[in-house]
Structures are given as structure tokens and as C-alpha cells.
C-alpha positions, 0 to 999 in steps of 0.5 A, a space after each residue: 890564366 896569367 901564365 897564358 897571358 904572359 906565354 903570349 906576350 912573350 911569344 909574340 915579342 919573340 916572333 913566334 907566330 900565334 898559330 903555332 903558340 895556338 897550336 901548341 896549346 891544343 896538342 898540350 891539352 888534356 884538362 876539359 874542353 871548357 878550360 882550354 877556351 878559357 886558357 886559349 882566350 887568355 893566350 890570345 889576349 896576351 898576343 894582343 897586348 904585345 902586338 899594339 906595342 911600339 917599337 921594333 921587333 923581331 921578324 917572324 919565326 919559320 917554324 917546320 911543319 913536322 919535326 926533323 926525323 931521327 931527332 929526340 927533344 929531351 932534357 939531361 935528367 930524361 938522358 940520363 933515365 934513358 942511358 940507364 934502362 939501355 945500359 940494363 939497369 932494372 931497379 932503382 931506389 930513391 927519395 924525391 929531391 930537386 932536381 933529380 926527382 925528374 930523372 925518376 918521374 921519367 924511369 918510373 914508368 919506363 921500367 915498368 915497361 922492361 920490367 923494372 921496378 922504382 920503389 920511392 924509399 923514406 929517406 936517402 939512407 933508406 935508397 941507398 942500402 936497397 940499391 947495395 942490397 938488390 945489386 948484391 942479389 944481382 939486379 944492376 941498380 941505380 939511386 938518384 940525388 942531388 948534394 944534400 941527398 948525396 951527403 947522408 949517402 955517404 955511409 951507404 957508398 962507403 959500406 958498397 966500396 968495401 964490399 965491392 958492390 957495384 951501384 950507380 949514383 946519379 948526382 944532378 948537381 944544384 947551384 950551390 950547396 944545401 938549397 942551391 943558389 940561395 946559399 951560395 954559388 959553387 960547384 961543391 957536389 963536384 968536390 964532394 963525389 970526387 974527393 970526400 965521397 968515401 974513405 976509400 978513394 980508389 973504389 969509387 968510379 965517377 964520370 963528369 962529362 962536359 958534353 953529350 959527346 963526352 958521356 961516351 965511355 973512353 976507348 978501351 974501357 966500359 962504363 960498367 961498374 961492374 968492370 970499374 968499381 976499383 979504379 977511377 974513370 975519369 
């Protein structure tokens, strides 16, 4: 229960009321009523430690009683998952990799309610040829991945350029190259999606929005890739 703990010490130092630490807990619950006792006590105790501290701080944080309506709380990868269904897309294929294994745990079962289907694949290669070959057949389809993953794809895009099969490939990007941050820091994927992704640079479409704004195609041209599989978006 040190992670309890620690969300206590932390909340209190950061002016979040315990009630509302409390709160949150119980509506995040789903393991057994004894073990939320036990977490909850945890809590508490953190709260505790923080709160014989000296010193100054933080005033106390207003909190809503209710959300803001209209109003959705979700990271880039559910974003991206979402954008996906909307824009029709109704297979996907791929091989869990952090950190775009979240993108796939958040479509798995929103296709499933419109009638898609995720299929988990042995490896990227294996990801990349089912999304050719079903977007061949005519269902839109999409794989995600991160820089390791995009590197063995290559043959797999380079074989749907030359066919002109439209795919979408989503790469979340890590911190640097093969294990992110612990090598090295750059923004190498970037690099590699827009100049080294295939031999054939005019047929592959790629968007790098730099706000939620900018995800929004252009005037006058569709982010389908369908309608840009042969020139550059962006």
C-alpha cells in the first residue's frame, strides 16, 4: 500500500482536499470491500504525515462537485483510437509495444461495439501484411507502433506504396531511439516516417500535428487515404 501512501502525501502537499482524494478511491474501486479498507487506511495515513509538516503550503484546491458538460478527459493514444472508429476504420492488427499498446487496449473494445475486429499478431511484420491484405479486401485498417516496430514495418509499407493500398499507421513516438530515453534522446521516428520510411517518398501520406487543432485536416483536402495515398499531407 505504498503507492496509497505516497498519493496521500502528495495530494495533501498539493492542496487537494482529502475528501476528494477519498472520493476518488471509492469510485476507482473494483477489487474487494476489505482491500479497499486497507488502501483507504493507507490513504489516510499519508494524509497524516503530510499534514504534521512545517512550512508553508499550498492553499486548498476548489474542486466541481460535477464535471463541466460536454467536456472529455482522455489521453492522445484514446484520441487517436477514437478519431480511428469515426473516420471508419474497422480492423486493426498489431503487436503490443509501449507506448502505443494504449491506443490498442482503448479500440479492442470499441470495435468490437461497431463491429470491428483487433487481432493481436505475432510480430510487426505479421501486423503490417493483415492490414494490406484486409484493406486490400476493402475494410479501412490501421496498425500501431512505436519506432522499433515501425522499423521491421518497412518492408510491409513499402510493398502497400507500390501496390497503392491505403493503411494507416500510427506511430507513438518514444524518446528516443530503440528503448527510448535510456539510449538516447531525439526525435528519430520523426525522421524516419518522413524520409527513410520507404523507397518511394511521394507515396506515403504522414501528419505531425503539433496541437489538437492542427490534427484537423487542411482546407481543401481530406485525410483519407484513400484521397492522399500518392502525395505528401503535410
Amino acid at each position: 500500500w505504498v503507492n496509497m501512501v505516497a498519493l496521500g502525501y502528495a495530494g495533501t502537499l498539493a492542496g487537494v482536499p482529502a475528501e476528494a482524494m477519498e472520493a476518488a478511491l471509492r469510485a476507482s474501486w473494483k477489487r474487494t470491500a476489505e482491500a479497499l479498507e486497507k488502501n483507504l487506511a493507507s490513504l489516510r495515513a499519508g494524509i497524516a504525515a503530510a499534514t504534521e509538516l512545517d512550512g508553508p503550503r499550498p492553499a486548498p484546491l476548489t474542486l466541481p462537485a460535477t464535471a463541466p458538460e460536454g467536456r472529455w478527459l482522455l489521453s492522445g493514444n484514446e484520441a487517436t483510437g477514437a478519431g480511428a472508429i469515426r473516420g471508419g476504420v474497422r480492423f486493426v492488427a498489431a503487436y503490443p509495444i509501449t507506448p502505443a499498446t494504449e491506443v490498442l487496449e482503448w479500440m479492442a473494445p470499441a470495435l468490437a461495439r461497431v463491429g470491428g475486429t483487433l487481432l493481436q499478431a505475432e510480430d510487426e511484420l505479421a501486423s503490417i501484411n493483415m492490414i494490406v491484405g484486409a484493406s486490400y479486401g476493402g475494410v479501412p485498417s490501421l496498425t500501431a507502433t512505436a519506432g522499433p516496430g515501425l522499423a521491421l514495418m518497412t518492408e510491409g509499407i513499402g510493398l502497400a506504396v507500390a501496390a497503392e493500398v491505403p493503411i494507416v499507421v500510427v506511430d507513438v513516438m518514444r524518446g528516443g531511439p530503440s528503448t527510448g530515453i535510456p539510449a538516447k534522446s531525439e526525435q528519430s521516428d520523426l525522421s524516419f516516417a518522413s524520409t527513410g520510411c520507404t523507397a518511394t517518398p511521394h507515396g506515403w501520406c504522414w501528419r505531425r500535428p503539433r496541437s489538437p487543432t492542427a490534427c484537423r485536416p487542411p482546407s481543401g483536402r481530406s485525410s483519407s487515404p484513400r484521397r492522399c495515398r500518392r502525395r505528401r499531407c503535410c
